[in-house]
C-alpha positions as CSV (number, residue, x, y, z in Angstrom):
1,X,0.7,-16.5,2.3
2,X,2.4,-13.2,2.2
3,X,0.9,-12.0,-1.0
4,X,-2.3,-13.4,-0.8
5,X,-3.1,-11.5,2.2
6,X,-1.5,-8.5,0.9
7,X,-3.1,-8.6,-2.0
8,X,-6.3,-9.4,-0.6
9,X,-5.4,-6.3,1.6
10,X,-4.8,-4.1,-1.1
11,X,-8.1,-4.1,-3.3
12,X,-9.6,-2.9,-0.4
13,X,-8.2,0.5,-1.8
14,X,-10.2,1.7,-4.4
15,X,-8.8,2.9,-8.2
16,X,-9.7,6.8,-9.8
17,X,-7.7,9.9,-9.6
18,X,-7.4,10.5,-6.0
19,X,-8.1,6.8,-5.0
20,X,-6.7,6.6,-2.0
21,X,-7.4,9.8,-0.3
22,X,-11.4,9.3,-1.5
23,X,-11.7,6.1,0.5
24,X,-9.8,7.1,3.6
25,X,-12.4,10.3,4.4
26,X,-15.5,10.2,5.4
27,X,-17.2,13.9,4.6
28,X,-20.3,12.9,5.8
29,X,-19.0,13.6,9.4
30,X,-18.6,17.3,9.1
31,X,-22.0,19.3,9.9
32,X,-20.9,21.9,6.7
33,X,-19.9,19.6,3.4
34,X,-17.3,22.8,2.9
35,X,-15.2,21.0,5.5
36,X,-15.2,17.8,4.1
37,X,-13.6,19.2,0.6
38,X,-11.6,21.5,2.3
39,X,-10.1,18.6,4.0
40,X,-9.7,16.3,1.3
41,X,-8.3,19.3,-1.0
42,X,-5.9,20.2,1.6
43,X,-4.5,16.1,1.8
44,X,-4.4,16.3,-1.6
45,X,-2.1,19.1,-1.5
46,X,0.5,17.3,1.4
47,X,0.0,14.4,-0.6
48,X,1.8,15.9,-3.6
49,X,5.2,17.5,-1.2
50,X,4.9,15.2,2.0
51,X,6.9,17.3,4.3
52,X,6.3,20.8,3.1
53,X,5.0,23.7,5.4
54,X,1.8,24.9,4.8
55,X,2.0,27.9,2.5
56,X,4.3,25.4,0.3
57,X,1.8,23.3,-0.8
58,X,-0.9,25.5,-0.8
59,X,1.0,27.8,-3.2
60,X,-1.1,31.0,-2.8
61,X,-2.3,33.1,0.0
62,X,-6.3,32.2,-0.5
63,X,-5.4,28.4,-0.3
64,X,-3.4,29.2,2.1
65,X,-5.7,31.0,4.4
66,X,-8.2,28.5,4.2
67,X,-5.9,26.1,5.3
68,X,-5.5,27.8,8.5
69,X,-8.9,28.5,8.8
70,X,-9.9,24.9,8.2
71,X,-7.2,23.7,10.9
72,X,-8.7,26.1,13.6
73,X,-12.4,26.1,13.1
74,X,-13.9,24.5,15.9
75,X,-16.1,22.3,14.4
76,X,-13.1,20.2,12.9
77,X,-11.3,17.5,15.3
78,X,-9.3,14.5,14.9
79,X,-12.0,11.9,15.2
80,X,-13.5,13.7,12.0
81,X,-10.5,13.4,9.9
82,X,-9.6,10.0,10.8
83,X,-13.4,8.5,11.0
84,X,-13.0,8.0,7.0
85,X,-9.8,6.3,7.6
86,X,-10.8,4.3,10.4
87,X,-13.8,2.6,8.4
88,X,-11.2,1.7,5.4
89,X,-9.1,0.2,8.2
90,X,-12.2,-2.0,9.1
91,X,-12.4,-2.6,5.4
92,X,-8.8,-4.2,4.8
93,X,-8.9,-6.4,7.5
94,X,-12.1,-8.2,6.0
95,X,-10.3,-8.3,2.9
96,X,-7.3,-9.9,4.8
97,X,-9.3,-13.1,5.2
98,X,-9.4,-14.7,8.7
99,X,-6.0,-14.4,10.3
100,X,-5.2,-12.9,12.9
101,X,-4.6,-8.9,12.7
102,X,-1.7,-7.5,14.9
103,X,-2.6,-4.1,16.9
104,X,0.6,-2.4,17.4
105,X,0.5,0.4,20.4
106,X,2.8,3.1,21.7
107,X,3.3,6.5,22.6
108,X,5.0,9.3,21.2
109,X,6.0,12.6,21.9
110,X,5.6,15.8,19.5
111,X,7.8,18.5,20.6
112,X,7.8,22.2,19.6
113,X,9.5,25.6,20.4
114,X,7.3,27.8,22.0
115,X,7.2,30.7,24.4
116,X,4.6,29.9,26.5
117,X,3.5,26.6,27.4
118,X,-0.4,27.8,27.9
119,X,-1.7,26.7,24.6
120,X,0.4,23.1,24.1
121,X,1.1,21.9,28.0
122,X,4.3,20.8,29.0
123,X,6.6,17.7,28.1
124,X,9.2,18.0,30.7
125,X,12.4,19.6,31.5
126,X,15.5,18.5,30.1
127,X,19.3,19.4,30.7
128,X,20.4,22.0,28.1
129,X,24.5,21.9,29.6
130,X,25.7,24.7,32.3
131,X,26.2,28.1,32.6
132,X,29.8,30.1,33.4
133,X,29.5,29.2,37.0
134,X,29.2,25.5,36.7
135,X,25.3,25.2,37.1
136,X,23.1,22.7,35.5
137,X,20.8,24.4,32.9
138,X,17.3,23.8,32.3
139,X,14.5,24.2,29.5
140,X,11.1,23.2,29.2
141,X,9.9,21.2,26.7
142,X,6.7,21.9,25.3
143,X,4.0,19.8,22.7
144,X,1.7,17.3,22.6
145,X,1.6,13.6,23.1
146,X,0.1,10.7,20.7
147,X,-1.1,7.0,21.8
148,X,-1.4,5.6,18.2
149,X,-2.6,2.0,17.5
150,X,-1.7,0.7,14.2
151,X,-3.5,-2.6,12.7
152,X,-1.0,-5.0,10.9
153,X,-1.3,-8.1,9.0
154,X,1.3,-10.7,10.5
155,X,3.8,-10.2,7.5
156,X,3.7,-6.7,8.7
157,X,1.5,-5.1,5.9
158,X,0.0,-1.8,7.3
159,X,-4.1,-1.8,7.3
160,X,-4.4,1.4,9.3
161,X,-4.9,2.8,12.4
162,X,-7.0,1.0,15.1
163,X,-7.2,4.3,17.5
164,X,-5.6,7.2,18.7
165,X,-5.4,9.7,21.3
166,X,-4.1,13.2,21.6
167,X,-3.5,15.0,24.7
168,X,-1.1,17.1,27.1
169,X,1.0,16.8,30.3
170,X,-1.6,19.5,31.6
171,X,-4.5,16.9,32.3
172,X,-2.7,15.1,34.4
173,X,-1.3,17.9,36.2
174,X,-0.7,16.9,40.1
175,X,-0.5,12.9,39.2
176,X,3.1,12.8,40.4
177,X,2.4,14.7,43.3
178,X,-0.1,12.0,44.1
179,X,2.6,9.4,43.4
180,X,4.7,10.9,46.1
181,X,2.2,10.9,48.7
182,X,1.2,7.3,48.3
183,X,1.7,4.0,46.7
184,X,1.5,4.4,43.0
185,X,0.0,1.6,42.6
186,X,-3.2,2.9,44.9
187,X,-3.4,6.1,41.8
188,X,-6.6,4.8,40.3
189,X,-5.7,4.0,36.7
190,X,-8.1,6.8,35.4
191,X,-5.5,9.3,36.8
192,X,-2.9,8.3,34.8
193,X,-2.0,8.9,31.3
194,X,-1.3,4.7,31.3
195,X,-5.3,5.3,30.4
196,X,-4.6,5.7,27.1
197,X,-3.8,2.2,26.9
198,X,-7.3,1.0,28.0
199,X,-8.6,3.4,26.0
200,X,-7.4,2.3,22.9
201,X,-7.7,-1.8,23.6
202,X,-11.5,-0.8,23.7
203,X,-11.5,1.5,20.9
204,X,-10.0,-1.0,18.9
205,X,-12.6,-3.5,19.7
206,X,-15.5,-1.5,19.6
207,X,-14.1,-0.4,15.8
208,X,-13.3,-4.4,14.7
209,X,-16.3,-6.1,16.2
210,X,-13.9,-9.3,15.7
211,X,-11.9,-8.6,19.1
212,X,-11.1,-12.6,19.3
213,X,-8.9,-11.6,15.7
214,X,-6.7,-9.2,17.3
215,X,-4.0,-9.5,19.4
216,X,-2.7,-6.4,20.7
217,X,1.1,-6.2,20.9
218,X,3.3,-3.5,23.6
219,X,6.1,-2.8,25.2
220,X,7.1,-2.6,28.6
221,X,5.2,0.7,29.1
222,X,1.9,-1.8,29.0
223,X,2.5,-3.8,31.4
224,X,-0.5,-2.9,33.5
225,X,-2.6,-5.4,35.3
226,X,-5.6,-3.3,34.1
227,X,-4.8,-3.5,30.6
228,X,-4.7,-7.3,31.5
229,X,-8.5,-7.6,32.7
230,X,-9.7,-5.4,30.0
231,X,-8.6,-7.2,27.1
232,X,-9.6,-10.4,29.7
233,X,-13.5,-9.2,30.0
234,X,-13.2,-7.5,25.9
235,X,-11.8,-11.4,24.9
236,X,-9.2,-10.2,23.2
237,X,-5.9,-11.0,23.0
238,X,-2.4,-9.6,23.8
239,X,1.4,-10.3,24.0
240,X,2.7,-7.4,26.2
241,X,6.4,-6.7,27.3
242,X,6.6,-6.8,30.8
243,X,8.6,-5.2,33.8
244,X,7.5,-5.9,36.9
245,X,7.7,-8.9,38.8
246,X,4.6,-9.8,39.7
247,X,2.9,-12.0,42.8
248,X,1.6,-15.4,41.9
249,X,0.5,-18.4,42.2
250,X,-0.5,-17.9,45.7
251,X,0.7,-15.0,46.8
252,X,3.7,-16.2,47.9
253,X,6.1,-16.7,44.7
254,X,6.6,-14.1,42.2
255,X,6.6,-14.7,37.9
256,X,10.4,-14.8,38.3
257,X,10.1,-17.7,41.2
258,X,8.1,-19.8,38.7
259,X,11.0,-19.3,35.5
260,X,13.4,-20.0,37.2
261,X,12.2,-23.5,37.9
262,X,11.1,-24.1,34.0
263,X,14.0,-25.7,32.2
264,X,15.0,-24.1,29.0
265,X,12.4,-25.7,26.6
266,X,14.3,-24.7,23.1
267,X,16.6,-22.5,21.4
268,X,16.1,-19.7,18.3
269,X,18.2,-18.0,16.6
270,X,17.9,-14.6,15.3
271,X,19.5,-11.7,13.8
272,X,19.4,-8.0,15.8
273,X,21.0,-4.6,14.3
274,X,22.2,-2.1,17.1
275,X,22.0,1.4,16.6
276,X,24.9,1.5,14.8
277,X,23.3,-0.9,11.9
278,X,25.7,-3.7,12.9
279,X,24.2,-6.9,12.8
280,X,24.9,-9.9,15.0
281,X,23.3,-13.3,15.0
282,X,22.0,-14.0,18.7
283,X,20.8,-17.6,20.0
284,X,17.8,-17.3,22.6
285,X,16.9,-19.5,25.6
286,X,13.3,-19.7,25.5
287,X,11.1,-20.7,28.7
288,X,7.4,-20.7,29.2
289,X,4.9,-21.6,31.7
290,X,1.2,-20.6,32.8
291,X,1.2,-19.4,35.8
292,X,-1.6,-17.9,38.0
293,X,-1.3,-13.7,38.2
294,X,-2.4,-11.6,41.3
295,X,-3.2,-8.2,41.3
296,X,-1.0,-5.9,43.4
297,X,-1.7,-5.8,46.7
298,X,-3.8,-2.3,46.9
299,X,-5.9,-3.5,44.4
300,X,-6.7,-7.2,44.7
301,X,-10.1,-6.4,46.6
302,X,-11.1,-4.8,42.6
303,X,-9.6,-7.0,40.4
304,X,-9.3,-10.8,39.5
305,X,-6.5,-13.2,39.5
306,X,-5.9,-14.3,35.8
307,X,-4.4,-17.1,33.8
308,X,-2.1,-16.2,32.0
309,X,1.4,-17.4,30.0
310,X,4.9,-16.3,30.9
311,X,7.5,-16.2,27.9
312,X,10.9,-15.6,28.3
313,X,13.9,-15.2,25.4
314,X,17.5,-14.6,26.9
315,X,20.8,-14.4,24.7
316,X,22.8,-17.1,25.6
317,X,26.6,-16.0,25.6
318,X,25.5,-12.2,24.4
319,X,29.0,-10.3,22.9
320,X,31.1,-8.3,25.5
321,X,29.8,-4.4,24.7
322,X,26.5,-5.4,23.9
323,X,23.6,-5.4,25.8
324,X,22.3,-9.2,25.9
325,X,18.3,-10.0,24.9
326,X,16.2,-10.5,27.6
327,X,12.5,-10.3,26.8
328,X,10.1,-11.3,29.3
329,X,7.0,-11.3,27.7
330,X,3.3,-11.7,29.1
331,X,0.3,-13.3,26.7
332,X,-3.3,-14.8,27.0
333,X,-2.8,-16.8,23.9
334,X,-1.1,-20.7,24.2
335,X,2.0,-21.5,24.1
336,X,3.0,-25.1,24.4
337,X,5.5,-26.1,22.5
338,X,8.5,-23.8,21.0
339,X,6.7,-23.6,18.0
340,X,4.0,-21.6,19.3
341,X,6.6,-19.6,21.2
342,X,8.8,-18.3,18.0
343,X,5.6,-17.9,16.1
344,X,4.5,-15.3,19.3
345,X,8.3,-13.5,19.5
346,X,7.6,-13.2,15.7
347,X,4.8,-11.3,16.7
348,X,6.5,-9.0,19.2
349,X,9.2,-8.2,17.3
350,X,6.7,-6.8,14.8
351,X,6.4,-3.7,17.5
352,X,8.9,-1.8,16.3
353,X,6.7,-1.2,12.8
354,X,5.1,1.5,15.3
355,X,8.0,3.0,15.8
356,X,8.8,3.6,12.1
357,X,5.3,5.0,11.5
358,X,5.8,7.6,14.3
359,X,9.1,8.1,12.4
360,X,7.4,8.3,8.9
361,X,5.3,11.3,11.0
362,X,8.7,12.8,12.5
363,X,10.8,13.1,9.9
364,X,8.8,12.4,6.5
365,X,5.8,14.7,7.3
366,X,8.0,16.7,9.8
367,X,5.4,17.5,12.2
368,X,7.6,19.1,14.5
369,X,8.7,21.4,12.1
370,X,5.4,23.2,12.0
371,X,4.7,26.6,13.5
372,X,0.7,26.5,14.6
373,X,1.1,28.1,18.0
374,X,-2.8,25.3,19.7
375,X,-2.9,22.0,20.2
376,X,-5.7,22.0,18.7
377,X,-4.5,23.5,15.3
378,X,-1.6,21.0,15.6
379,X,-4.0,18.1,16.4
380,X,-5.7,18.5,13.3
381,X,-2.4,18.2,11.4
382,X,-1.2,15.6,12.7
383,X,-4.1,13.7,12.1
384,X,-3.5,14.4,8.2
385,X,-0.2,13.8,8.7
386,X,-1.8,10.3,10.5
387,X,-3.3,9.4,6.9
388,X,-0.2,10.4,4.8
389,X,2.3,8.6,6.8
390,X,0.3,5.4,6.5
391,X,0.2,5.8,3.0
392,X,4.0,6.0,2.8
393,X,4.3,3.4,5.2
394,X,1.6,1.1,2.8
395,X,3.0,1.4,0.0
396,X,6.6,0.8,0.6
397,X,5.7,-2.4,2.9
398,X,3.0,-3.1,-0.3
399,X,6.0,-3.6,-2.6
400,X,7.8,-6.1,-0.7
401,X,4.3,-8.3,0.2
402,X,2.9,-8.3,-3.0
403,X,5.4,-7.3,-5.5
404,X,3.6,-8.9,-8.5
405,X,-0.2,-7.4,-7.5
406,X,-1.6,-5.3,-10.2
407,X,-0.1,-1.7,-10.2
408,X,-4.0,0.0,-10.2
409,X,-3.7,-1.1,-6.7
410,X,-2.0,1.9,-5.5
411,X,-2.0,4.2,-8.3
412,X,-4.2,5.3,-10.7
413,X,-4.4,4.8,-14.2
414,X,-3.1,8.1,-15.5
415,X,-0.3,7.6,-12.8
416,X,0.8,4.4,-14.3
417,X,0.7,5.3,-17.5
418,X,3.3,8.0,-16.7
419,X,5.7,5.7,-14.1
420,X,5.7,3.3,-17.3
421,X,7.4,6.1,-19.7
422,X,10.0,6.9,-16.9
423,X,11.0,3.2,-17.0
424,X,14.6,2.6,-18.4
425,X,14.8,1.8,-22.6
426,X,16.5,-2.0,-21.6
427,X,13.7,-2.2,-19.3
428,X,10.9,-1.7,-21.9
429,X,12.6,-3.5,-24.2
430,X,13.2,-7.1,-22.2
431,X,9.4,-6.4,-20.8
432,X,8.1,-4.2,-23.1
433,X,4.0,-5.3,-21.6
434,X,5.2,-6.2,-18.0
435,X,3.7,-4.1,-15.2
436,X,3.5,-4.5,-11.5
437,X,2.9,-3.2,-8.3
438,X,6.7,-3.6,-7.9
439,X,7.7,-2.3,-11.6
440,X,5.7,1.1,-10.7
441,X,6.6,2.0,-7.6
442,X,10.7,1.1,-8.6
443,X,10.3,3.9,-10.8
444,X,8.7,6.0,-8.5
445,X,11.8,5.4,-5.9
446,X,14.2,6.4,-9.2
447,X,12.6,9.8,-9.0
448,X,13.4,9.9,-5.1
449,X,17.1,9.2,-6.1
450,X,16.7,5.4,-5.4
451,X,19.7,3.9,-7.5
452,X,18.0,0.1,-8.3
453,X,21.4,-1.4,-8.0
454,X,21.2,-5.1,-8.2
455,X,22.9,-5.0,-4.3
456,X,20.0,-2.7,-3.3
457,X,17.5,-3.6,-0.6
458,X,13.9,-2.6,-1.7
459,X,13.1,1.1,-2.0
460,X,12.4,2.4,2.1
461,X,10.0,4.7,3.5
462,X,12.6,7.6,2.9
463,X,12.5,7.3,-0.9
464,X,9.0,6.5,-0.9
């Protein structure tokens, strides 16, 4: 199942030099065509030294100058860039047949050194140690913020990004001040930066048109009973982490009143690495029931009770000096037998994918290395970087879905050609004809220092 629907997945991309970056633009969107080949000349360039700075891969001062004069001209925004990119996502998941698609969200911060906070907005303050006298120390932290929402198949092949959203601390400027005053949950939800999450759930939608495919997955930051009727009224669906304990049933019993009266209704086992890369095997308690949600109490005059599903996973006997599992999570879609309820854990776990890709941004495309002083100079980056690190992030999930699928897949032919001559002599001897997706993009992780020991995992993200 796995590589059909990844390779189904891939001939959505397109072979001819510069495959890739041809289908994921979308020139056509820039009122002056210079734009558009500006843009797909500069990608070009990152695409050849992900990582670099600026006058790096643009080698010369002319390039380089029209770099930054591409990434500051007014007429050039994010939704530009990514409306190519967008449309190939659409692409992919028709090619993926009829199962469902996975919407991965989360937020992410991009943090940069900067003298004055005027052109970026503010992140927060954070403690930098103390001074000769004992006092607590304090520096602001300046950049932007990203809402990404990445489309995955259920083996966890990459199609794209759904949606995203940029923006600063500086638009919600007074929120907490609000929050203070009165009842946070009477802050109308258009206040808050928790927007983004609406935003995106819609976005997505509106982009699909197939909003009964996809089921959007979060973590505890989405647990927002607004988010909840949205993806209710869009029918869509959604398995969301959740962290408050909210009314229902009548009013009178709360979600953890109802659990704790469902009798454990299977067990799973699993493996989980901690941060130190240790792995343990953990067996979960699973409970479920469908239970009838309020609204809170300041806002049950606007909103709708809803029907939804309650799933719970806690490690049984967790390991002293580890923190046990306890995922409580929150879902429109069935769950009736423990089948159903692994196959939707399955699901969540596939979350943290988002969190590689905003690494793959981080430290692959090092977007907080760079040194454009506007947000909207380093919007426009990051949204090539948005393209690149998807790439990266394709390809190296690509190998391990489809490892047999033909190699013109992801490269072109002149690029095979050349990853076939790197190939070891005993290689081209035992297989002197063989190529695949797999064969090529081994030798591309040689060049990356990957060492193809027979005890090696696949090649990563890094090496890619």
């Amino acid at each position: 199942m796995a590589n059909s629907q990844g390779t189904r997945a891939g001939q959505a991309i397109k072979t001819g030099q510069n495959s890739w970056i041809d289908q994921e633009l979308d020139e056509s969107v820039f009122q002056d065509a210079r734009l558009g080949r500006r843009l797909r000349a500069l990608l070009a360039r990152f695409a050849q030294a992900p990582g670099q700075s600026i006058p790096w891969v643009c080698q010369d001062w002319a390039n380089t100058k029209a770099a930054y004069r591409f990434l500051s001209n007014e007429r050039v925004n994010e939704a530009d860039i990514l409306a190519g990119h967008f449309s190939a996502t659409r692409q992919r998941i028709v090619a993926a047949s009829q199962a469902p698609v996975l919407v991965l969200h989360d937020t992410t911060e991009f943090a940069y050194h900067r003298d004055s906070d005027h052109a970026l907005g503010l992140l927060g303050k954070v403690n930098s140690g103390w001074d000769s006298q004992g006092r607590v120390r304090h520096h602001t932290v300046r950049g932007l913020l990203m809402h990404s929402s990445l489309a995955v198949t259920t083996e966890g092949l990459p199609l794209g990004l759904a949606a995203v959203k940029f923006w600063s601390r500086s638009k919600f400027k007074g929120t907490n001040a609000l929050k203070r005053s009165i009842n946070p949950t009477r802050v109308p939800i258009e206040l808050k930066e928790s927007m983004c999450w609406l935003d995106n759930v819609r976005l997505s939608g509106e982009m699909f048109e197939q909003p009964e495919r996809c089921v959007h997955i979060g973590d505890r930051g989405s647990d927002i009973y607004e988010l909840f009727c949205q993806a209710h009224e869009a029918q869509t669906h959604f398995i969301f982490r959740t962290c408050a304990d909210r009314l229902a049933g009548d009013g009178t019993h709360t979600v953890a009143t109802y659990l704790r009266e469902v009798r454990c209704r299977g067990l799973h086992r699993i493996q989980v690495r901690n941060s130190q890369g240790q792995e343990r095997c953990a067996l979960l308690e699973l409970k479920y029931c469908r239970v009838r949600l309020l609204p809170p109490r300041a806002k049950q005059s606007r909103y709708p009770p809803l029907m939804l599903t309650v799933l719970q996973a806690v490690e049984r006997e967790a390991p002293l000096h580890a923190d046990p599992i306890d995922w409580k999570l929150i879902t429109n879609l069935p769950v009736t037998s423990r089948a159903q309820a692994i196959e939707k854990l399955d699901w969540y776990a596939m979350r943290w994918k988002i969190e590689t890709y905003h690494k793959i941004l981080k430290s692959g495309c090092r977007a907080e290395d760079s040194k454009l002083r506007t947000a909207q100079r380093l919007t426009n980056l990051i949204a090539m970087f948005c393209l690149l690190g998807w790439r990266i992030f394709w390809l190296t999930m690509m190998n391990r879905a489809a490892p047999e699928a033909p190699p013109r897949m992801a490269f072109t032919e002149a690029e095979v050609e050349v990853l076939d001559r790197l190939r070891p002599p005993s290689c081209t001897a035992a297989s002197p004809c063989r190529q695949s997706l797999s064969s090529c993009l081994m030798q591309l992780a040689r060049l990356g220092g990957y060492l193809a020991r027979a005890s090696d995992p696949p090649p990563g993200n890094t090496v890619i």
